[in-house]
C-alpha positions as CSV (number, residue, x, y, z in Angstrom):
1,X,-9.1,-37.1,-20.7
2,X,-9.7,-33.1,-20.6
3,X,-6.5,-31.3,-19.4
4,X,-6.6,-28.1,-18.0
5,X,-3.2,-26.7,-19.2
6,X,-1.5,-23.3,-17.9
7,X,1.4,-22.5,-19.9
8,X,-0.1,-23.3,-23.5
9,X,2.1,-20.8,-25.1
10,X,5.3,-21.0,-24.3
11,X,8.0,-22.3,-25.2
12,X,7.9,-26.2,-24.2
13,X,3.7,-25.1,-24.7
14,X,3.4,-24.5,-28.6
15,X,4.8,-28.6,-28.7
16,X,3.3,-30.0,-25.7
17,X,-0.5,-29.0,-26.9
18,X,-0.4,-30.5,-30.4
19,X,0.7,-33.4,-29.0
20,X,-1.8,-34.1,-26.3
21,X,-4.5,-32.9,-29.0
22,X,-3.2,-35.7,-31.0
23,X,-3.0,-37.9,-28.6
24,X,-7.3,-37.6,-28.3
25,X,-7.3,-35.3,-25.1
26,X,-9.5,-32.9,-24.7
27,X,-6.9,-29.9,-24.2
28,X,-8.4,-26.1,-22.3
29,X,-5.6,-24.0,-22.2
30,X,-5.1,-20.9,-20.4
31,X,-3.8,-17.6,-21.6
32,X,-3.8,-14.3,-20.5
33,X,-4.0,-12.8,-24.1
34,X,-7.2,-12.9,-26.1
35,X,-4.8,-12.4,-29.4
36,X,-3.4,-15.7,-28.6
37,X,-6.5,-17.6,-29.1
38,X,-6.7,-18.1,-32.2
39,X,-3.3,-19.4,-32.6
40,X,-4.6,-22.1,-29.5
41,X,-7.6,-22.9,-32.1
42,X,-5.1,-23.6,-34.8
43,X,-3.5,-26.3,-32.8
44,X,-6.5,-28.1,-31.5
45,X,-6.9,-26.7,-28.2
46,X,-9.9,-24.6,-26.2
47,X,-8.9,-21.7,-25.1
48,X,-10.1,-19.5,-22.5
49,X,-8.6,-16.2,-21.2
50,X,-7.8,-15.4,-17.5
51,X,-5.2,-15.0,-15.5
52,X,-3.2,-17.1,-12.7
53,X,-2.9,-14.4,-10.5
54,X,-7.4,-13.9,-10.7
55,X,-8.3,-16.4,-8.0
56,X,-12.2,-15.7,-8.7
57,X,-11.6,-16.4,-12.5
58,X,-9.2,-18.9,-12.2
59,X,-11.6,-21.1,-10.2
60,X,-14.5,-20.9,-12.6
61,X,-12.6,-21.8,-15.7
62,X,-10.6,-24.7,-14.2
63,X,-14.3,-25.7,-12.7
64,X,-15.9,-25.0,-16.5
65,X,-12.8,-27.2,-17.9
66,X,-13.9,-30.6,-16.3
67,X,-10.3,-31.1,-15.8
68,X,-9.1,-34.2,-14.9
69,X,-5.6,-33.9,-15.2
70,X,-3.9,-29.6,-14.4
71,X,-0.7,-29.5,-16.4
72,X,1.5,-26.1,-14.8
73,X,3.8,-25.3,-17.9
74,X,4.2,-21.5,-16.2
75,X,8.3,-19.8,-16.4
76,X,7.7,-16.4,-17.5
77,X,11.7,-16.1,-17.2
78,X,13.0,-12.4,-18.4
79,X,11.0,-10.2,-17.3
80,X,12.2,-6.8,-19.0
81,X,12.6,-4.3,-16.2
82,X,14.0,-5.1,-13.1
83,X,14.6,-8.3,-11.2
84,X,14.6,-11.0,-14.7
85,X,13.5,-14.1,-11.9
86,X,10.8,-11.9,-10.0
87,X,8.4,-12.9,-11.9
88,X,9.4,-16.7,-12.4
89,X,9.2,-16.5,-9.1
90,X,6.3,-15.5,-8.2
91,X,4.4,-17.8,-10.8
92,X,5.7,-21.1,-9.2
93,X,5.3,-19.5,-5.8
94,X,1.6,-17.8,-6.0
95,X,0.4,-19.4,-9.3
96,X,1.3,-23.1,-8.2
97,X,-0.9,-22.2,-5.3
98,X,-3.6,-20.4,-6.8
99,X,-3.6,-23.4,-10.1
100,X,-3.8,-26.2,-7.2
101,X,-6.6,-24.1,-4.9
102,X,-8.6,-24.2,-8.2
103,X,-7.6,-27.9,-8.7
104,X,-8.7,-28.8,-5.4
105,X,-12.1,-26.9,-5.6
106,X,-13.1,-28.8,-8.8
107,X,-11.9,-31.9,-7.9
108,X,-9.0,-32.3,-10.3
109,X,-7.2,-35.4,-9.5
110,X,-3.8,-35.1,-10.7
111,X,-1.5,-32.1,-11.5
112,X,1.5,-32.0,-13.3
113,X,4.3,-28.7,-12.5
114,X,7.1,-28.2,-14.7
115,X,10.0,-28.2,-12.4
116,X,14.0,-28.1,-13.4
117,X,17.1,-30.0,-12.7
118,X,19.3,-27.7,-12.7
119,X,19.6,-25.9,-9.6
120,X,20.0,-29.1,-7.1
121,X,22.8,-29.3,-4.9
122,X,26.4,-29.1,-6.4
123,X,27.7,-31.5,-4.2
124,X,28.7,-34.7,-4.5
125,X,30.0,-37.5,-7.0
126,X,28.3,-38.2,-9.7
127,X,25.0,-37.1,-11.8
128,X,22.3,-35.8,-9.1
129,X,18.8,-37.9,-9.4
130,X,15.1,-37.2,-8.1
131,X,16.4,-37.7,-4.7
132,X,18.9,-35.1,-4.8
133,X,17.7,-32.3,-2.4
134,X,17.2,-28.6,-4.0
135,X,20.2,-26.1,-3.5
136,X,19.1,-24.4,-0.7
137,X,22.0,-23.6,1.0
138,X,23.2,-21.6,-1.9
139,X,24.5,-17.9,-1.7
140,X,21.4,-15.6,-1.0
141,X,21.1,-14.3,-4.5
142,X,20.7,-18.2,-5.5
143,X,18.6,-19.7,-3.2
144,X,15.9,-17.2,-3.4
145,X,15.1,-18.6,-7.1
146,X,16.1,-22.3,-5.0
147,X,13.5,-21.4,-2.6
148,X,10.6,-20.6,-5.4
149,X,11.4,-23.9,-7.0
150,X,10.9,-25.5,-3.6
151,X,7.5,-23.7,-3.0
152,X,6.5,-25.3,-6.5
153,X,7.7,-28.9,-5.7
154,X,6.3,-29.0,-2.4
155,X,2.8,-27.6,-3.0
156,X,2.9,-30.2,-5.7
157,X,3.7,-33.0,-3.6
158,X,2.0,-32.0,-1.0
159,X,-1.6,-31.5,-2.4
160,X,-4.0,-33.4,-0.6
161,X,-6.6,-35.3,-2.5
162,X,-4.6,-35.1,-5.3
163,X,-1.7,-37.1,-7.5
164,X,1.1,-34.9,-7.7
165,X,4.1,-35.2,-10.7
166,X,7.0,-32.7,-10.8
167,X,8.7,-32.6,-13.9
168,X,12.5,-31.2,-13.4
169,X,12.9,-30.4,-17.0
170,X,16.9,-29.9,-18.0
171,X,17.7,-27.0,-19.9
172,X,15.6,-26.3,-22.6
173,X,16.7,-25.7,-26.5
174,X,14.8,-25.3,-29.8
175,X,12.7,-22.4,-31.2
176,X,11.4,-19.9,-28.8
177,X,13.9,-20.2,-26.2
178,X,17.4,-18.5,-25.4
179,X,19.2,-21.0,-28.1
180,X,17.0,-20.4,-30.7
181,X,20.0,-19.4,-33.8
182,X,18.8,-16.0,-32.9
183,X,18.4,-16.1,-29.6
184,X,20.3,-14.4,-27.1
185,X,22.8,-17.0,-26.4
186,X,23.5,-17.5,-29.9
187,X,23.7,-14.0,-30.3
188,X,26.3,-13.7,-27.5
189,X,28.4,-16.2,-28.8
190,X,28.7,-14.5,-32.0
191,X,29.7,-10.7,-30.4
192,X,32.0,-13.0,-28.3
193,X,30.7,-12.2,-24.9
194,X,29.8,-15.6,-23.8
195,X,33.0,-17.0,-22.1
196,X,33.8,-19.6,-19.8
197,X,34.0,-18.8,-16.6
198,X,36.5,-20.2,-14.1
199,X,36.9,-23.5,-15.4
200,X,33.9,-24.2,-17.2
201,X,32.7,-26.9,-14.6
202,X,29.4,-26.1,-14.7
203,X,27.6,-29.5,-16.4
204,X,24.4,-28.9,-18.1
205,X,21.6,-31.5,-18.6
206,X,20.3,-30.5,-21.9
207,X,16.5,-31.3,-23.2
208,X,15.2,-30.8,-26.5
209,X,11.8,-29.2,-26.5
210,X,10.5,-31.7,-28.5
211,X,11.7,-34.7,-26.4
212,X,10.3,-32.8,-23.4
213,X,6.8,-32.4,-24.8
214,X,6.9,-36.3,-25.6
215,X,8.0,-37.3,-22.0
216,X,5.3,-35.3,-20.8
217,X,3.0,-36.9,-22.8
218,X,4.2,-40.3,-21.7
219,X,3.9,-39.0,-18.1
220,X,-0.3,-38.4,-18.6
221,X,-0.6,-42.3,-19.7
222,X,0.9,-43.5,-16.1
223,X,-0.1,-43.6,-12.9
224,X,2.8,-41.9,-11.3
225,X,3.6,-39.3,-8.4
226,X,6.9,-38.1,-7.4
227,X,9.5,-36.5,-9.0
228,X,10.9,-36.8,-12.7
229,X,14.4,-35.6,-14.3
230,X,13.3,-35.2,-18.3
231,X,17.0,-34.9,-19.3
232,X,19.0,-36.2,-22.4
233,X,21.3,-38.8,-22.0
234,X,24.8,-36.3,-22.0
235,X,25.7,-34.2,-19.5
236,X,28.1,-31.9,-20.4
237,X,30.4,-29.3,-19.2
238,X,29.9,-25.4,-20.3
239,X,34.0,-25.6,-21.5
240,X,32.5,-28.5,-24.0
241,X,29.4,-27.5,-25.4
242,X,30.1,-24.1,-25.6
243,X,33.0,-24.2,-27.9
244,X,31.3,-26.8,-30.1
245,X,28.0,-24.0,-30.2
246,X,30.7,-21.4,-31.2
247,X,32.2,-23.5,-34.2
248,X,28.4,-24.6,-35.7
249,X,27.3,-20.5,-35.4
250,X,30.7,-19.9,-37.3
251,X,31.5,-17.6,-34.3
252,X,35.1,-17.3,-32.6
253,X,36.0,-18.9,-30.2
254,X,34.7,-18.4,-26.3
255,X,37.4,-16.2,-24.2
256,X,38.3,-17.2,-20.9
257,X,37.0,-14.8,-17.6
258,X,38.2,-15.5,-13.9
259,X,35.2,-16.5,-11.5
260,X,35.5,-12.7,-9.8
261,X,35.0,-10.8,-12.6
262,X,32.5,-13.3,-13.5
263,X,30.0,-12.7,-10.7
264,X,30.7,-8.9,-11.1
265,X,29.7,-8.8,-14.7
266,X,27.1,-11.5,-14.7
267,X,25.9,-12.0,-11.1
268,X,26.1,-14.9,-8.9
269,X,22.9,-17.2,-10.9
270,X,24.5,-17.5,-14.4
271,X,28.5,-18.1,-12.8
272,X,26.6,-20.8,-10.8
273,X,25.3,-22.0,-13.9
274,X,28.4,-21.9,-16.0
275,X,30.8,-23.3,-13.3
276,X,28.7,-25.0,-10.3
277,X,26.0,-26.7,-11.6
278,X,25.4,-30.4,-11.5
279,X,24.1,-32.6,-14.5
280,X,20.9,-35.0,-13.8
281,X,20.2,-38.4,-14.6
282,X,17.1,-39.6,-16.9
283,X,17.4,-43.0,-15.2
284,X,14.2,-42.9,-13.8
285,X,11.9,-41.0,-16.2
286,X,13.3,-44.0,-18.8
287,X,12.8,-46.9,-16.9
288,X,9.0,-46.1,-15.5
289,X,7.5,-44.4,-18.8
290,X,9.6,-46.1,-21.5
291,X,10.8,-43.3,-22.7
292,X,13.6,-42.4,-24.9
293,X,14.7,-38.5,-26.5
294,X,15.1,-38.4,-30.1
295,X,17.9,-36.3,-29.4
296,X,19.6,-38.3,-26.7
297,X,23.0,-36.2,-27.3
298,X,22.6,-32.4,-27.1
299,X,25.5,-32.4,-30.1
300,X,23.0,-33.7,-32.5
301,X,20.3,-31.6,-31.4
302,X,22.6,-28.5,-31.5
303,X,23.8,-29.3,-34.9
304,X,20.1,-30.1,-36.0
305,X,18.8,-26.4,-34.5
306,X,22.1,-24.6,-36.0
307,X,22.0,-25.7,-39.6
308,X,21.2,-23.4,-42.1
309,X,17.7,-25.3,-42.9
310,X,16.6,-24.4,-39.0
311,X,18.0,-20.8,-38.9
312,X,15.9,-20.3,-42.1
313,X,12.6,-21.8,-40.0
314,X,13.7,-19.5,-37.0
315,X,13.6,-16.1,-39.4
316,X,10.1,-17.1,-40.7
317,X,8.7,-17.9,-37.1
């Protein structure tokens, strides 16, 4: 097949492409920098440079691509001055829709967004699955990241003429993102100003980004719409896996901080991450693409990413 991929780069990007090259895919991916070319050459990919935000452009390159498949693997999380989710937003918001206006002008007949689990409503027993509704009755400061999500998902969904696959990845670790050993959660935990706030409750749905590059993978081979949780098979609470981080980065342990001071120091997102959050099930993606992640416990992948051999890996990258 020729994929049109947006995304190429990042961090789920750099495994996805090889992968799909391998796989005998035709792969165009889309950057915005012409120094990143070469490094989409390397891996087996066309690249072509433009920009999500160029309709005109954007148009003529999906059109050029012969694309039969538009894969939207877009964050652009931590933007360095001001608002860190303005600009996530506004790529699932106004990219999705400018990525799915091109898709529909050439004729694409599938596209594939990169969604996540992990801001679906709290409430209730239980792991939340693809039919758990988004959190958008959140506090303000939430739901206006819920909302962008949303936009994504729906436009998604909701393209006519086209099959439509959201992928709510959980969150994501390996090289490149904020767990790399010296990333900045890692780095946290070692200055000890990672704590657990309020109780902890918060339960993450972890993903490898090798296991999520594989699912995805899996996903082009089907003939599937909907939605998809690409999860590992362990839920877990922050007060669990974030003492077991601290002991593998040799790292004291995490300090305790009341839900107040919490949301003063680090806003009302990340304590609704560390003590709100609800953990997803992979019940679904497993059954329909016979899928299975290497790492199906995030303890082996963390000890696998934290051992000297990978630290060593992360310095040369």
């Amino acid at each position: 097949m020729n994929i049109f991929i947006a995304g190429g780069t990042g961090a789920i990007g750099r495994f996805l492409v090889p992968l799909v090259v391998n796989a005998g895919h035709r792969v165009v991916v889309l950057t915005r920098s012409a120094d990143r070319t070469s490094q989409l050459e390397r891996m087996g990919a066309v690249p072509v440079v433009g920009d999500v935000y160029d309709e005109v452009r954007l148009t003529r390159l999906v059109a050029e691509s012969e694309a039969e498949v538009i894969i939207q693997q877009l964050t652009a999380f931590g933007n360095k001055g001001g608002d860190p989710y303005a600009e996530t937003m506004r790529v699932r918001t106004e990219g999705t829709r400018n990525l799915i206006s091109a898709a529909r002008a050439a004729r694409v007949p599938r596209f594939i967004a990169q969604s996540i689990s992990f801001i679906c409503s709290p409430f209730g027993s239980g792991l939340g699955d693809e039919e758990t509704p988004l959190h958008l009755d959140a506090c303000s400061t939430v739901r206006a990241f819920v909302e962008a999500v949303a936009s994504l998902e729906r436009q998604t969904l909701d393209a006519n003429g086209m099959s439509g696959i959201v992928l709510r990845y959980g969150w994501f670790y390996g090289p490149g993102t904020s767990w790399d050993p010296q990333g900045i959660i890692p780095r946290a935990i070692r200055e000890g100003t990672y704590p657990i706030v309020g109780n902890g409750a918060g339960t993450y749905s972890f993903i490898d980004l090798r296991d999520a590059a594989a699912a995805t993978v899996k996903v082009l081979a089907h003939d599937a719409t909907g939605i998809y949780n690409i999860v590992d098979d362990s839920p877990v609470r922050l007060s669990e896996w974030l003492p077991f981080a601290a002991k593998l980065l040799d790292a004291p342990a995490p300090g305790h901080m009341d839900e107040a001071l919490g949301r003063e120091r680090f806003g009302d997102i990340r304590v609704y991450y560390m003590n709100e959050q609800r953990g997803a099930s992979n019940a679904k993606a497993k059954r329909e693409f016979n899928w299975q992640p290497v790492f199906p416990s995030w303890r082996a992948g963390f000890e696998a990413l934290y051992s000297n051999r990978s630290r060593e890996s992360s310095d040369a990258v």
